[in-house]
C-alpha positions in Angstrom: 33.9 55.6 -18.6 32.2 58.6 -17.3 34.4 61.2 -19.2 34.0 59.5 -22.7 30.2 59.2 -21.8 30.2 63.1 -21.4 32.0 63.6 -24.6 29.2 61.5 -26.5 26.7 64.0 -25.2 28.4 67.1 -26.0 28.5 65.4 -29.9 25.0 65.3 -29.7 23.8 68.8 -28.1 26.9 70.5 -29.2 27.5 69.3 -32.9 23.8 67.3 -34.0 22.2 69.8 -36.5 19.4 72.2 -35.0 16.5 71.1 -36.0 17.5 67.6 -36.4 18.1 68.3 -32.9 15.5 70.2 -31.7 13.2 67.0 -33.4 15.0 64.1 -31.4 14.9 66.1 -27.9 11.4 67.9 -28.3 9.0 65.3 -30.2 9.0 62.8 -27.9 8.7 65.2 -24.8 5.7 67.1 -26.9 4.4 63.1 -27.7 4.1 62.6 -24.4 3.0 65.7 -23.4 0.1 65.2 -25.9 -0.4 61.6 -24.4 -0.7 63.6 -20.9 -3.3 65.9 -22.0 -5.5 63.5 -23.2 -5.4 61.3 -20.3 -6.3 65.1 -18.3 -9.2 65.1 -20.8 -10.3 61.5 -20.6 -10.4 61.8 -17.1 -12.7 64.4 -16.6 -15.1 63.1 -19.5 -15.5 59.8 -17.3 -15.9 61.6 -14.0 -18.5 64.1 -15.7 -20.7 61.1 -16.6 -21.1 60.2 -12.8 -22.5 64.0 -12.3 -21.7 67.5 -13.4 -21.2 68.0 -9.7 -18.1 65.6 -9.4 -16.9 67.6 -12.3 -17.3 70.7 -10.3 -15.3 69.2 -7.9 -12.5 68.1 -10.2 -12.1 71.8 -11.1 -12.2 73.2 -7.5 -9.4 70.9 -7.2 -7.3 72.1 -9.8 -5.2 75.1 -7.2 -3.6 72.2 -5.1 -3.4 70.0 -7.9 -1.4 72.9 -9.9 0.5 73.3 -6.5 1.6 70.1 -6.0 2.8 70.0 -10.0 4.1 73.6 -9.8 6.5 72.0 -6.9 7.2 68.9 -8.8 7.8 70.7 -12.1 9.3 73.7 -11.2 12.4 71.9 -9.1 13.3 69.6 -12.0 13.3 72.8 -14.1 15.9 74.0 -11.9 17.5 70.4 -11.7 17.6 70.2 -15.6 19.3 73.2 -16.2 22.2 72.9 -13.7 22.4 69.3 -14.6 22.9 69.9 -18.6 25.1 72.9 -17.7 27.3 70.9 -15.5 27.1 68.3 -18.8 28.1 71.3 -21.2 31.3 72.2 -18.8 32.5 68.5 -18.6 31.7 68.5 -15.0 31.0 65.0 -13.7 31.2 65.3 -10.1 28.7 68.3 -10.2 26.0 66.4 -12.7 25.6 63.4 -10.2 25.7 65.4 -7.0 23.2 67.5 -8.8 21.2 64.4 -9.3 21.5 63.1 -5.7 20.9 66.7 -4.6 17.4 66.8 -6.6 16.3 62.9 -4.9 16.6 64.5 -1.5 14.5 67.4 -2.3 11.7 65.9 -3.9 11.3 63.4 -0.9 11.2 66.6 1.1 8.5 67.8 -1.3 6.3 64.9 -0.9 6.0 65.1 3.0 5.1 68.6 2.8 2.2 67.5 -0.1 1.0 64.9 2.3 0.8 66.9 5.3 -1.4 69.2 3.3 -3.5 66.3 1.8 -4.2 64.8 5.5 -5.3 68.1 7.4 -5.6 70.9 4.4 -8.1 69.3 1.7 -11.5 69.8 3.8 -10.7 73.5 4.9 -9.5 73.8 1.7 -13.1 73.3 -0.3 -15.0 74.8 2.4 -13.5 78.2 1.4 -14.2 77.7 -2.2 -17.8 76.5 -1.8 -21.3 77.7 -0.3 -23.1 75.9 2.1 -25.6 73.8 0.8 -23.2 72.1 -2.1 -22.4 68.8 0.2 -22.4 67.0 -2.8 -19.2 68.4 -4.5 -17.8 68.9 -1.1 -18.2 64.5 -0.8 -16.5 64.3 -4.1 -14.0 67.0 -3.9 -12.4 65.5 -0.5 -12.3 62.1 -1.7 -10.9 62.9 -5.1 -8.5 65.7 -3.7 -7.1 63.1 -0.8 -6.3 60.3 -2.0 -4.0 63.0 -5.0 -2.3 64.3 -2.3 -1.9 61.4 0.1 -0.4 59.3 -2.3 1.7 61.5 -4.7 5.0 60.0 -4.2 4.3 58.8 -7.5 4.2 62.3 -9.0 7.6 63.1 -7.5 9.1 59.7 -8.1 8.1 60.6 -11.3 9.5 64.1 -12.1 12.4 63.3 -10.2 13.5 60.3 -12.9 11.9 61.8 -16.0 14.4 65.0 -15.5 17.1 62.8 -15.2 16.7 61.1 -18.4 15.5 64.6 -20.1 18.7 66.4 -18.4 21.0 64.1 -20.4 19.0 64.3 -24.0 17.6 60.6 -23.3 14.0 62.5 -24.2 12.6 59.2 -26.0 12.6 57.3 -22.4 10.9 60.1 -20.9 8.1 59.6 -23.6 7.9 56.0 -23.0 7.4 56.3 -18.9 5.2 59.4 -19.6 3.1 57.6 -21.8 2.9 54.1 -20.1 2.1 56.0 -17.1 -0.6 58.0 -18.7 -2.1 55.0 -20.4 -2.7 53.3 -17.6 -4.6 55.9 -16.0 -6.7 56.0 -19.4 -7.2 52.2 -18.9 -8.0 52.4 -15.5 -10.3 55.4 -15.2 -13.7 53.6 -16.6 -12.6 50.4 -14.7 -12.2 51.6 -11.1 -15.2 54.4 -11.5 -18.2 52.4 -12.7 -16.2 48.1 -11.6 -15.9 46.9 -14.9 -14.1 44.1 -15.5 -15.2 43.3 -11.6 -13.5 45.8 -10.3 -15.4 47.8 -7.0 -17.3 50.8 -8.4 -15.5 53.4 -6.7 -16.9 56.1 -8.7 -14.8 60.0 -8.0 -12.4 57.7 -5.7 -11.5 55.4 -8.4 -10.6 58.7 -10.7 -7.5 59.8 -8.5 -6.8 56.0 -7.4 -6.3 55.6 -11.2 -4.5 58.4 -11.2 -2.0 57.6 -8.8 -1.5 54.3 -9.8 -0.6 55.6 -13.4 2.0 58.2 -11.5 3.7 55.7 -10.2 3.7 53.1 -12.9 5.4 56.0 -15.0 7.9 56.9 -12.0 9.2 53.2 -11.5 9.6 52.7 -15.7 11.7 55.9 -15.7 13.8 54.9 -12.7 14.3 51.4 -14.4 15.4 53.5 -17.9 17.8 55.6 -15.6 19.5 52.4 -14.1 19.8 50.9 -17.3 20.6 53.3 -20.2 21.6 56.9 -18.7 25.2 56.3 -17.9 26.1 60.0 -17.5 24.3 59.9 -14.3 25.7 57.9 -11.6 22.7 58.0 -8.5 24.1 56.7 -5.5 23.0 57.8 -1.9 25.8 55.9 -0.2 27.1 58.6 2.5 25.1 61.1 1.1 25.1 64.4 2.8 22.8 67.3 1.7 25.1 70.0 -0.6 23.6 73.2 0.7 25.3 74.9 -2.3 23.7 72.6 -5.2 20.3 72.5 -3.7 20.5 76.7 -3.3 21.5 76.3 -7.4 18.4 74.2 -8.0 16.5 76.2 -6.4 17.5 79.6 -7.7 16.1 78.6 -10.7 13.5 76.0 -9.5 12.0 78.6 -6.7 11.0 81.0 -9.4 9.5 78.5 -11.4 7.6 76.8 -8.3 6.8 80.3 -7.4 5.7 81.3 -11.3 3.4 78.0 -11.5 2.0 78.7 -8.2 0.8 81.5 -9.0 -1.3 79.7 -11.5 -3.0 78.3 -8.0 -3.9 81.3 -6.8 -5.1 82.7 -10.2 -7.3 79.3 -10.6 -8.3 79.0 -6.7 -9.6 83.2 -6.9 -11.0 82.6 -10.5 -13.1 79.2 -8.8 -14.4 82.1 -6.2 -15.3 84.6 -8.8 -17.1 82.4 -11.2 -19.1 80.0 -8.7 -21.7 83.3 -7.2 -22.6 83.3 -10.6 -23.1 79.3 -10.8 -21.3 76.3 -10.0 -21.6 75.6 -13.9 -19.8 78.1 -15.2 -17.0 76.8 -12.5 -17.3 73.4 -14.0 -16.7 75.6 -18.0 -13.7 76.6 -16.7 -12.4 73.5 -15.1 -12.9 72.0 -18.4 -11.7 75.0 -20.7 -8.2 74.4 -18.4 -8.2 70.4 -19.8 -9.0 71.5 -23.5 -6.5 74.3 -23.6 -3.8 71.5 -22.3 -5.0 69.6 -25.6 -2.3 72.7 -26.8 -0.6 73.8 -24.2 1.3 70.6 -22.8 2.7 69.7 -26.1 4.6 73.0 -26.1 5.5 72.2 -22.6 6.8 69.1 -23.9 9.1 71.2 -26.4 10.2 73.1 -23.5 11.5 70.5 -21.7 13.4 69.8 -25.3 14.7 72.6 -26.2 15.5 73.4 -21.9 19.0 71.2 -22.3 19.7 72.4 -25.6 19.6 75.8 -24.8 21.6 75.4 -21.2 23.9 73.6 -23.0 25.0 75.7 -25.7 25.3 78.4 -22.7 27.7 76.8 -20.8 29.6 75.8 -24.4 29.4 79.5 -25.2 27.7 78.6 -28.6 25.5 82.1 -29.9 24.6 80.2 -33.4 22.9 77.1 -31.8 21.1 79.1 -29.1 19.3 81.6 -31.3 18.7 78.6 -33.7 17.4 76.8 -31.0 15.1 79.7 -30.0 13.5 80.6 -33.4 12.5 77.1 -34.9 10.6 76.4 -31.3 9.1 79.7 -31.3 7.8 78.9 -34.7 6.2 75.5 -34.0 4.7 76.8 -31.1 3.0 79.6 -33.0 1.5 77.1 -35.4 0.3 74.8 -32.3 -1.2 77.9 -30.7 -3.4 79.0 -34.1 -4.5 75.5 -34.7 -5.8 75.8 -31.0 -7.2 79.0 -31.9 -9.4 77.7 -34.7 -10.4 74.9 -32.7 -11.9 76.7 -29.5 -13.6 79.5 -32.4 -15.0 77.3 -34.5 -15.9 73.8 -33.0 -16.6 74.6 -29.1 -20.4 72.8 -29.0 -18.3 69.8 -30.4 -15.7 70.3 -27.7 -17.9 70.7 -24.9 -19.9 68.1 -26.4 -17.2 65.4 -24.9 -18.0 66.3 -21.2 -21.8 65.6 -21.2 -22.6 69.3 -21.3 -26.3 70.5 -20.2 -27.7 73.1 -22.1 -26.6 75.5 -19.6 -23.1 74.7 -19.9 -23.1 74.8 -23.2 -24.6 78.2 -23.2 -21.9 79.5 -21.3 -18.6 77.1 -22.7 -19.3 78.0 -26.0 -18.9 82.1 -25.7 -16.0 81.5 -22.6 -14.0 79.3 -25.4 -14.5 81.7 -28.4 -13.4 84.6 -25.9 -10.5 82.9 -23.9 -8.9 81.5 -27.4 -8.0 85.0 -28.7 -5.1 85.1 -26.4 -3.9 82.1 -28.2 -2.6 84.6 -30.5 0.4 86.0 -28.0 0.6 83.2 -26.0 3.3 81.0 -27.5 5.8 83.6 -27.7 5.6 83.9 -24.3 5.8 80.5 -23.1 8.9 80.1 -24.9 10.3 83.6 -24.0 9.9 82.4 -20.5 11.8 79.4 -21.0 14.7 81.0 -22.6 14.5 82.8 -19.5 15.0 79.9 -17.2 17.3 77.8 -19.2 20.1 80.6 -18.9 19.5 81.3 -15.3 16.7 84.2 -15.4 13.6 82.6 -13.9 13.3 85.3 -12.0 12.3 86.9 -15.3 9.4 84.4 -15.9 8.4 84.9 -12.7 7.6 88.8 -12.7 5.7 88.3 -15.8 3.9 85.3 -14.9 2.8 87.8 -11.5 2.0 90.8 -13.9 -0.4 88.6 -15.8 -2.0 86.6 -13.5 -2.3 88.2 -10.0 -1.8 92.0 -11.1 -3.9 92.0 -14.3 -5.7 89.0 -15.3 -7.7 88.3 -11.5 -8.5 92.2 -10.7 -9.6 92.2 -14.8 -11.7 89.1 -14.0 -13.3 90.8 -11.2 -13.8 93.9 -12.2 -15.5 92.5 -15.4 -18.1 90.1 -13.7 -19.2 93.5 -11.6 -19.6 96.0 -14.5 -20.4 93.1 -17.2 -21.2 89.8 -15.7 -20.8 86.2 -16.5 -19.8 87.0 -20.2 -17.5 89.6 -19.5 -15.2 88.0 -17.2 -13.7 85.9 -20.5 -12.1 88.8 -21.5 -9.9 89.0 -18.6 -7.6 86.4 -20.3 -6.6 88.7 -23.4 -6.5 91.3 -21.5 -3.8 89.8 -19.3 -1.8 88.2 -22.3 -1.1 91.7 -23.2 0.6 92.4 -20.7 2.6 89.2 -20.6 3.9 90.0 -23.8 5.1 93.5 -23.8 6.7 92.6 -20.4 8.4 89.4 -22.1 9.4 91.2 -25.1 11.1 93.4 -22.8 12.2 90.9 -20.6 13.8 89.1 -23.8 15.6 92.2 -25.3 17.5 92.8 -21.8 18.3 89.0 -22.1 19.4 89.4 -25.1 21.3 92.5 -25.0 23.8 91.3 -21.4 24.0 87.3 -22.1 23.2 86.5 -25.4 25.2 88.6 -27.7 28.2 88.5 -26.0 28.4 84.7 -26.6 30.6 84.2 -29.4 28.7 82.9 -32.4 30.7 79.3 -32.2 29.8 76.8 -35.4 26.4 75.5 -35.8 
């Protein structure tokens, strides 16, 4: 049963038209992606209307809260792509060890996230914060806690949504994504100001909502893997780790952890640059960080899509479908990046608007959103370029320039700006570091190109 099941699959990734293909596996992911975002957004607009210092807080938060998704995301990145590679060389024994492989790791994941959330969260804020703010320290603890404490759900819920992604079963990844995100949206009003009589519960009701909505999403998918993914086989009877496997995972997940990560440090010394000016301009870009996802996360979605596709095709030796692959998603990704562009440039009051901005913040948002948005321009050839990168086994690649732009060009920029120019200035730092990302994953994706791709025969499309 588990042979012909494979054989279905490679029909589908291996034979199923590009973009016909590209559609099925990337839409719903990029649906739910969207779904994801808003829920990000919604959730800060209801926690802004308790104070703009609880929304301060929500954006000091954002370095563990990327950590703790850099972790979750980054090893199902690596799980995905051995997973649909094992699927593309017919290997069943290796796809559902690699599955049980990837369970035992994520439970090891979440006791590491909640010995941080039970003795790191407090020290954590301190170092962010001047004395004086106990106000967004209150809320920042609370909120930040009860994320950490409690994000089995998060790791249930990568864990089964990879699954179901690995094997092309995108649509039930949407569904648990977006049932999971929905609930959240449902929730957030409820538990913050006890409607429907509900406690008030005000910041603490934002991340209770929020894990509650994790884990509603990670039980659905889990259901969806029991009941429709048939390539997979999970069973933990007699399990014993595979050293070998989780060293796989991880040589593409570290990278990626590692990459993502780095988007906490970038975030957590931003936070520090930006809050001697004023803790507004901190809450600005907290809330630039949920708009931009408005974009961003629906390309992450077609990542995840075109992730399998790409892996696939590489272990099937397939040159056609791969570069077929790669140029349609570059080329909805471009058009989702300038619609974002015209967006921040031309309607940031109304954006900001949506997050009960004071004149102050306003002042500031509006000039960081025209500035930041120019690197809109570059940055979807880059996000994809990185994922060709880690679907054929190069995240190191992704890596290094994720490093260049964040931690060797885009903080020092940052700094160096608010000294010389101030508050205004510091914007600029973004741009400056998308430059660099793209000339190093332009050359990144030539050397790719040159030793792995074009040696692949061309194989039918």
């Amino acid at each position: 049963m588990g042979e012909e099941k494979v054989e279905v699959q490679e029909n589908k990734m291996g034979v199923m038209p590009i973009p016909k293909l590209v559609f099925n596996m990337s839409v719903p992911m990029m649906f739910s992606m969207l779904v994801q975002s808003l829920y990000n957004i919604v959730d800060s607009i209801f926690v802004s209307k308790l104070a703009e210092d609880a929304l301060t807080a929500v954006s000091l938060a954002f370095p563990l809260q990327t950590l703790l998704i850099a972790v979750g995301a980054g090893t199902g990145v690596g799980i995905n792509a051995l997973l649909s590679k094992s699927l593309g060389e017919k290997d069943t024994k290796k796809v559902n060890a690699t599955a049980t492989n990837g369970g035992f790791v994520y439970v090891l994941s979440y006791f590491l996230f909640l010995i941080i959330g039970l003795i790191a969260v407090k020290p954590f804020y301190a170092s962010q914060i001047k004395s004086g703010n106990d106000d967004i320290m209150q809320y920042g603890v609370t909120y930040l806690s009860i994320v950490m404490i409690f994000s089995f759900g998060l790791f249930a819920q990568f864990y089964f949504e990879r699954l179901l992604t690995s094997t092309g079963r995108t649509m039930f990844s949407m569904i648990s994504q977006t049932c999971g995100a929905l609930t959240n949206i449902i929730l957030d009003p409820i538990l913050i100001f006890g409607l429907l009589g509900a406690p008030k519960m005000g910041i603490a009701g934002a991340a209770i909502a929020t894990v509650i909505g994790q884990c509603v999403a990670g039980l659905i998918a889990f259901v969806f893997n029991l009941k429709v993914n048939h390539e997979v086989k999970l069973s933990f009877k007699g399990f014993r780790p595979d050293g070998k496997i989780i060293g796989n995972i991880y040589a593409v997940g570290i990278p990626s952890i590692i990459m993502q990560s780095i988007g906490s440090i970038m975030t957590y010394s931003m936070n520090k640059i930006l809050i001697e000016f004023t803790p507004t301009a901190t809450a600005v870009f907290g809330v630039y960080f949920k708009l931009q996802s408005f974009f961003f996360m629906p390309i992450f979605g077609l990542n995840n899509g075109i992730t399998p596709i790409i892996a696939y095709n590489f272990g099937a030796e397939n040159k056609k479908r791969m570069m077929k692959t790669i140029k349609l998603s570059m080329a909805v990704a471009g058009t989702l990046m300038f619609i974002g562009l015209l967006s921040f440039e031309f309607i940031p009051e109304i954006l900001l608007g949506f997050f009960d901005a004071s004149d102050e913040m306003l002042t500031i948002g509006c000039h960081a959103l025209r500035v930041i948005a120019v690197h809109f321009l570059i940055a979807w050839f880059c996000i994809i370029a990185g994922t060709v990168f880690q679907a054929l086994g190069k995240a190191v690649y992704s890596l290094v320039v994720s490093i260049m732009r964040q931690l060797v060009v885009l903080v020092p920029a940052a700094f160096i700006l608010a000294k010389i120019g101030g508050l205004n200035a510091v914007w600029w730092a973004f741009p400056i570091a998308e430059v660099m990302s793209f000339i190093v994953s332009t050359i990144c994706l030539v050397r790719i190109y040159k030793k792995i791709i074009k040696p692949i025969p061309e194989g039918a499309e």
